[in-house]
C-alpha positions as CSV (number, residue, x, y, z in Angstrom):
1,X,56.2,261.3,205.0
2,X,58.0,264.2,204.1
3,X,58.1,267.4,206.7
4,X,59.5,270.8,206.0
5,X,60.4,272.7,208.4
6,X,59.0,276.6,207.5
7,X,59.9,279.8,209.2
8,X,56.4,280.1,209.7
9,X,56.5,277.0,212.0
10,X,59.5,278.2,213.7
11,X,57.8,281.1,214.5
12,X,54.8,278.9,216.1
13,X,57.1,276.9,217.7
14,X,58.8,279.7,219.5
15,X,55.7,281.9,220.6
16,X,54.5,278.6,222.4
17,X,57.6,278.2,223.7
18,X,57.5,281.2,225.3
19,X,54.2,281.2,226.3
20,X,55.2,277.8,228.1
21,X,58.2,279.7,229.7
22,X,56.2,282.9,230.9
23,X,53.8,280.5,232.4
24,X,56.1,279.0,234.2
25,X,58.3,281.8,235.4
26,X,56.1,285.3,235.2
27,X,53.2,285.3,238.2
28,X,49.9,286.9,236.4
29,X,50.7,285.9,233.2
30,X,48.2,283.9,232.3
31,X,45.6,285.9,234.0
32,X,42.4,286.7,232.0
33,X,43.4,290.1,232.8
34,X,46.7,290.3,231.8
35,X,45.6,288.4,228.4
36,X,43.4,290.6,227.9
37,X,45.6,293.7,227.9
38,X,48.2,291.9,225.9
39,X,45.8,291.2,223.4
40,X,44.3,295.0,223.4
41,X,47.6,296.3,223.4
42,X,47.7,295.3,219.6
43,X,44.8,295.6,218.5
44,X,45.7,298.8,216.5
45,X,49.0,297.2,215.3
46,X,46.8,293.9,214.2
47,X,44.7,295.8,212.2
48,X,46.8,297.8,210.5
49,X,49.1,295.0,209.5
50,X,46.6,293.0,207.4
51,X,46.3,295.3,205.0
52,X,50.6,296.3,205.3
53,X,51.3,292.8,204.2
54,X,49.6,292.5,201.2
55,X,51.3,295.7,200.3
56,X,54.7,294.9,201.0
57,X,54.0,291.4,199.1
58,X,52.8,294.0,195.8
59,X,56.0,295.6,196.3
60,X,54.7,298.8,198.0
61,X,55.2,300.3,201.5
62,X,53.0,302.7,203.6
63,X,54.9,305.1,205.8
64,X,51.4,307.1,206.5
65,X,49.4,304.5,208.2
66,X,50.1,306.0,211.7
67,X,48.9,309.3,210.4
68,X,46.1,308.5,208.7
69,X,45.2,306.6,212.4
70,X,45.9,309.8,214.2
71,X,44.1,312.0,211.8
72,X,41.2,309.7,211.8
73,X,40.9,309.5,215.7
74,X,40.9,313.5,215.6
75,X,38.1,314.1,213.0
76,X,36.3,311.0,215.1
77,X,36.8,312.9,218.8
78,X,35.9,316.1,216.5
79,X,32.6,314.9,215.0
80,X,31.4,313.0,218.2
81,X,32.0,316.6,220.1
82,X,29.8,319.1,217.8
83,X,27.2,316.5,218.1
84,X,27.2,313.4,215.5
85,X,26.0,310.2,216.0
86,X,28.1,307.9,216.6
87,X,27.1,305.9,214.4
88,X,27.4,308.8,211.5
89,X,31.0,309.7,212.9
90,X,32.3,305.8,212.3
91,X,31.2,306.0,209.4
92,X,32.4,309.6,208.4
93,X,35.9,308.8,209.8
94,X,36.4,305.2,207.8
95,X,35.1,307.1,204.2
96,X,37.8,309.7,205.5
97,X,41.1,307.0,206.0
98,X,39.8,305.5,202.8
99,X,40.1,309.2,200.9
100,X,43.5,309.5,202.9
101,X,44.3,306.1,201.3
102,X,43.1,307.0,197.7
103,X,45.4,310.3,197.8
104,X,48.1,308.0,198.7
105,X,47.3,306.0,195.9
106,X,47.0,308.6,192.9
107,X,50.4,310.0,193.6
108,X,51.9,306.3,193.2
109,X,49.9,304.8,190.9
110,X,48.7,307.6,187.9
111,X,52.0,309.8,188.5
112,X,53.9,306.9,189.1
113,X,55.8,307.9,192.6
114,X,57.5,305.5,194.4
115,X,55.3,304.4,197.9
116,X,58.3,304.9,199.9
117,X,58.5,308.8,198.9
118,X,54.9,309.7,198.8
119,X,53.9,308.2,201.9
120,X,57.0,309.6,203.8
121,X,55.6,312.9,203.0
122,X,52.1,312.0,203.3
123,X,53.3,310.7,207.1
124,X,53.9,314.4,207.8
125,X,51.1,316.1,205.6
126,X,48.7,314.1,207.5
127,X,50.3,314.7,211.3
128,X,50.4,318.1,210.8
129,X,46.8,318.1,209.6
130,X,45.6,316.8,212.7
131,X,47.6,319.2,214.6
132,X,45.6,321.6,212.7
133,X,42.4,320.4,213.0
134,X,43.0,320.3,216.9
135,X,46.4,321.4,218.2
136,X,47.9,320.3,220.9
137,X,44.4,320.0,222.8
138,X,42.5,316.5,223.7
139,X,38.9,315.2,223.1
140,X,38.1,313.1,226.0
141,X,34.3,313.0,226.4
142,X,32.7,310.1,224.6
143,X,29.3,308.3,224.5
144,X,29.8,305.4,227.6
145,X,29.0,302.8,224.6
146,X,31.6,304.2,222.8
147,X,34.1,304.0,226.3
148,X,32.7,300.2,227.2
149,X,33.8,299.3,223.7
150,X,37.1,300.2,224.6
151,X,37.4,298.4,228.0
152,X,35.2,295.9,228.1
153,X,35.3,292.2,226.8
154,X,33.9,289.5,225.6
155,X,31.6,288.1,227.9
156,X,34.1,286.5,230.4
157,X,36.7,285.5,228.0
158,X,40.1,287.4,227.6
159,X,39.2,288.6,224.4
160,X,39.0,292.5,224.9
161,X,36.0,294.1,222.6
162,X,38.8,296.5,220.8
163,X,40.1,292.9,219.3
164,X,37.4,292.0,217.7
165,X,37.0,294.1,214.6
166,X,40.1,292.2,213.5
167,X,39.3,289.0,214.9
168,X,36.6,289.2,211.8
169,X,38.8,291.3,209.5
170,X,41.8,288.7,209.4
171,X,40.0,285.5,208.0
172,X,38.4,287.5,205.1
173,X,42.1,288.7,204.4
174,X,43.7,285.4,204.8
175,X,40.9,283.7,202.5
176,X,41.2,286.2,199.9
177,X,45.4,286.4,199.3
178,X,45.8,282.5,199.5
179,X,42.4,281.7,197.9
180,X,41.3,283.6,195.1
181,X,42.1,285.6,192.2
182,X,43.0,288.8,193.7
183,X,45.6,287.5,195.9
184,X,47.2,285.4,193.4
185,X,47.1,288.2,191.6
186,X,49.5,290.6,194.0
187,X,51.3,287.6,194.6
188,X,52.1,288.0,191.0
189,X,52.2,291.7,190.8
190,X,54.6,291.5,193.7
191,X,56.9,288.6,191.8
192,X,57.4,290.2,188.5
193,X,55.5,293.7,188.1
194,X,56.5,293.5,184.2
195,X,55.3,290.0,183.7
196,X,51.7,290.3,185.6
197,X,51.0,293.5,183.0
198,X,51.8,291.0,180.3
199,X,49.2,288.6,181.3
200,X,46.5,290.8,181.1
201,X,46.5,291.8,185.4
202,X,45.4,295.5,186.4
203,X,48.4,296.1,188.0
204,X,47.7,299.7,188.8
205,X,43.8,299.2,189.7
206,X,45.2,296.1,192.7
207,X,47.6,298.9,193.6
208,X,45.5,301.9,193.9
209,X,42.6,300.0,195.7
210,X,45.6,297.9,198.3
211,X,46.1,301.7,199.4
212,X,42.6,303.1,199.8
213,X,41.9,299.8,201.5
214,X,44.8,300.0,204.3
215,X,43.5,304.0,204.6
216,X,40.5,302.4,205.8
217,X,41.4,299.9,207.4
218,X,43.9,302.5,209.1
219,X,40.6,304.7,209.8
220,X,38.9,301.9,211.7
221,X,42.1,301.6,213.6
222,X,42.4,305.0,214.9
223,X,38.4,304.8,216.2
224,X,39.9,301.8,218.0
225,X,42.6,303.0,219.6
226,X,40.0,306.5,220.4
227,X,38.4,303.5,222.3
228,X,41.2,302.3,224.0
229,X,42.2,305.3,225.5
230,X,39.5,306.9,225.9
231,X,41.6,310.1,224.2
232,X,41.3,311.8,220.7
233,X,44.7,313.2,219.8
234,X,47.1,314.8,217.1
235,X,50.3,312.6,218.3
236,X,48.6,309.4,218.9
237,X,50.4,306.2,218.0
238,X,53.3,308.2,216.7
239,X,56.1,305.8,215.5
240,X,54.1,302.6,215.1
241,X,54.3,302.3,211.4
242,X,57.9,301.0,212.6
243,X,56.0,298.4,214.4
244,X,53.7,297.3,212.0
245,X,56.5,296.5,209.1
246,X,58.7,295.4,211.8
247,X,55.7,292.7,212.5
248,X,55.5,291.9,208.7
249,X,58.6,291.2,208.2
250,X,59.2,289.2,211.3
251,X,56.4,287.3,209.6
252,X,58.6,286.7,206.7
253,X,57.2,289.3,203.9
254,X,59.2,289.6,201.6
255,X,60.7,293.5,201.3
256,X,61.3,292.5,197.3
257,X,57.1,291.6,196.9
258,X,55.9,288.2,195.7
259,X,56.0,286.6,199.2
260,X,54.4,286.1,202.2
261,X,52.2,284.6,204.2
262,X,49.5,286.4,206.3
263,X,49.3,283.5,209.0
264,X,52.9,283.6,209.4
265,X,52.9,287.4,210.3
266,X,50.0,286.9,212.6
267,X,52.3,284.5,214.7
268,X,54.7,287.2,214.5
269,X,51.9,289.5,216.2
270,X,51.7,286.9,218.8
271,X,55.5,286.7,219.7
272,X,56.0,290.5,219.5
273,X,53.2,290.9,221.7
274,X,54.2,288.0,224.4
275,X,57.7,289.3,224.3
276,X,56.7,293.1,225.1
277,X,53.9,291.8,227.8
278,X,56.7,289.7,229.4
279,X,59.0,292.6,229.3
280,X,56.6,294.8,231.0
281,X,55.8,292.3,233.8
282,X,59.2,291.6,234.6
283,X,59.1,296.0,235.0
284,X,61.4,296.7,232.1
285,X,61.0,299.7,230.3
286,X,59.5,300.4,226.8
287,X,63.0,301.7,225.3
288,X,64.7,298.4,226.6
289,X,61.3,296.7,225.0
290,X,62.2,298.2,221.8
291,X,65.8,297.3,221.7
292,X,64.9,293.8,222.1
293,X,62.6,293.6,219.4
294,X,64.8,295.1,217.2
295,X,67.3,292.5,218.4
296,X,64.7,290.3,217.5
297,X,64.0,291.2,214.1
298,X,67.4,291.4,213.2
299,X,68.3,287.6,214.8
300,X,65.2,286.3,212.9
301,X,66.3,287.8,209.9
302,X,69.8,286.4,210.0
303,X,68.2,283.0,210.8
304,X,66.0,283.6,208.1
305,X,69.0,283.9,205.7
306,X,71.4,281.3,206.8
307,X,68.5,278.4,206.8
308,X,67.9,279.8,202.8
309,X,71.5,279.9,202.5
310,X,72.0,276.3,203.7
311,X,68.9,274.8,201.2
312,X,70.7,276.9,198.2
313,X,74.2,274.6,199.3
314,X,72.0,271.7,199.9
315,X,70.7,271.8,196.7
316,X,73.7,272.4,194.6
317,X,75.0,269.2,196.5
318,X,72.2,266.6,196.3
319,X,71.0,268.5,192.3
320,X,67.9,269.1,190.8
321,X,64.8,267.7,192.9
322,X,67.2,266.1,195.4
323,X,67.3,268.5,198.3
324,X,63.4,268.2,199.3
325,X,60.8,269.7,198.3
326,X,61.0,272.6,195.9
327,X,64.6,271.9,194.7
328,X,64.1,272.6,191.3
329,X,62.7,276.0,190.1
330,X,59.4,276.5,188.6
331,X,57.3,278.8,187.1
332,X,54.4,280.4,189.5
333,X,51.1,278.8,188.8
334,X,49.3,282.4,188.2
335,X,51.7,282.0,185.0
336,X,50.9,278.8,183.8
337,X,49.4,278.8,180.1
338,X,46.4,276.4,179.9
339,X,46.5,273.7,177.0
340,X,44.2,274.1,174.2
């Protein structure tokens, strides 16, 4: 029986392996407490990242998504303080990231802007928005539902309640890129842009909605993180775009579109996550935290190269259809012309 050896199972490998060694060495780590911070502690960044990776993999990028959660947890604080249901103000503030998304989305796709550009100035336009709508001030009063939400979890598991809107939000994104038409369809949008125009795909439509979906997604985010902290603010989660590609590529996205696979980046989530929450146990500090993930990102990357490196020689040695599984290149099925 043949076994390949993927980087998204040496990514599984490793987070267990860790998890195995902070068992063994870190006291309290495998506390229901302490799992359950470690897993609230991403809960932002784990949303957000479902919908980054299927733009990365259709050879786009979001810069804003930080923003948009900022600005979103501001107009959410906002609304709940002059009154709104809270019911009304969820809603409110995800039909607001998805706008957010959609103005994204009209600069790149009908004028034809490249993502990077667009959202790097969208990643300021929105900040500064939310610094208008309420300075350098704090909403802190919330409906006790509301602040339960944010702290409490699941029963007696360690599966904080904050987790949970992507705990149901991942499968559906999973199913949909590896099982049906749409996400063969960015997987071929993100492979050959030309081409996938060519064989009749709405390049521009996948694109436009990938963006006004990760504004809402991004939306739903920032009433999350409102929840976490129990705080509305104009500089909230500043700089974790950074983390969320840095996740997706750890995951092995593709920066050049066309590859990618969700499950590996949510093992990625797992490690980053372990490797910050051992950090923090072990009382290092969050600048030394990010050092070492950049550390890690860059290693993995390396890795990620030499092991491609050493099939390409592998291959060229043993020839076509010799060096395993995959040897010999082929056209992507989403191209394949059926027979009359």
């Amino acid at each position: 029986m043949r076994f390949n050896l993927t980087w998204e199972f040496f990514l599984a490998v490793t987070t267990v392996a860790l998890v195995l060694f902070g068992a063994l060495t870190t006291p309290g780590f495998l506390t229901v407490f302490n799992l359950s911070q470690l897993a609230a502690g991403v809960s932002e960044k784990a949303l957000i990242v479902l919908p980054m990776v299927l733009l990365i993999i259709a050879r786009e990028i979001d810069l804003s998504v930080a923003s948009i959660l900022a600005l979103a947890s501001v107009i959410f604080g906002t609304l709940l303080a002059a009154g709104c249901p809270l019911w009304a103000s969820v809603v409110v503030t995800i039909l607001l990231g998805a706008f957010l998304g959609a103005f994204n989305g009209f600069f790149i796709v009908r004028l034809a802007l490249p993502s990077l550009v667009v959202t790097l100035g969208t990643m300021a336009l929105f900040r500064g928005a939310a610094y208008v709508v309420l300075g350098s001030g704090s909403i802190n009063i919330f409906p006790d539902s509301f602040l339960d939400f944010g702290v409490d979890n699941v029963g007696t598991t360690a599966i904080p309640q904050t987790f949970v809107p992507f705990l149901l939000l991942a499968p559906v994104f999973a199913v949909a890129l590896q099982y049906t038409p749409v996400g063969r369809r960015i997987y071929a949008l993100g492979a050959s842009p030309d081409a996938a125009l060519y064989s009749g795909i709405s390049v521009n439509r996948i694109r436009f909605w990938l963006f006004v979906t990760t504004g809402a997604i991004c939306a739903l985010a920032g009433i999350v993180y409102t929840a976490r902290l129990a705080n509305a603010r104009a500089n909230n989660a500043v700089g974790m775009e950074l983390d969320v590609i840095t996740i997706a590529l750890l995951g092995g996205v593709s920066v050049f579109g066309g590859k990618g696979k969700l499950t590996a980046v949510l093992w990625a989530l797992v490690l980053i996550a372990t490797v910050r929450n051992l950090l923090g146990l072990n009382q290092i500090s969050g600048d030394a935290q990010g050092t070492v993930i950049g550390l890690l990102l860059v290693g993995s990357l390396l890795i990620n190269n030499l092991t491609g490196s050493f099939a390409g020689i592998l291959q060229r040695t043993l020839g076509p259809g010799k060096a395993g599984a995959g040897a010999a290149p082929s056209t992507p099925r989403y191209f394949w012309r059926r027979k009359p």
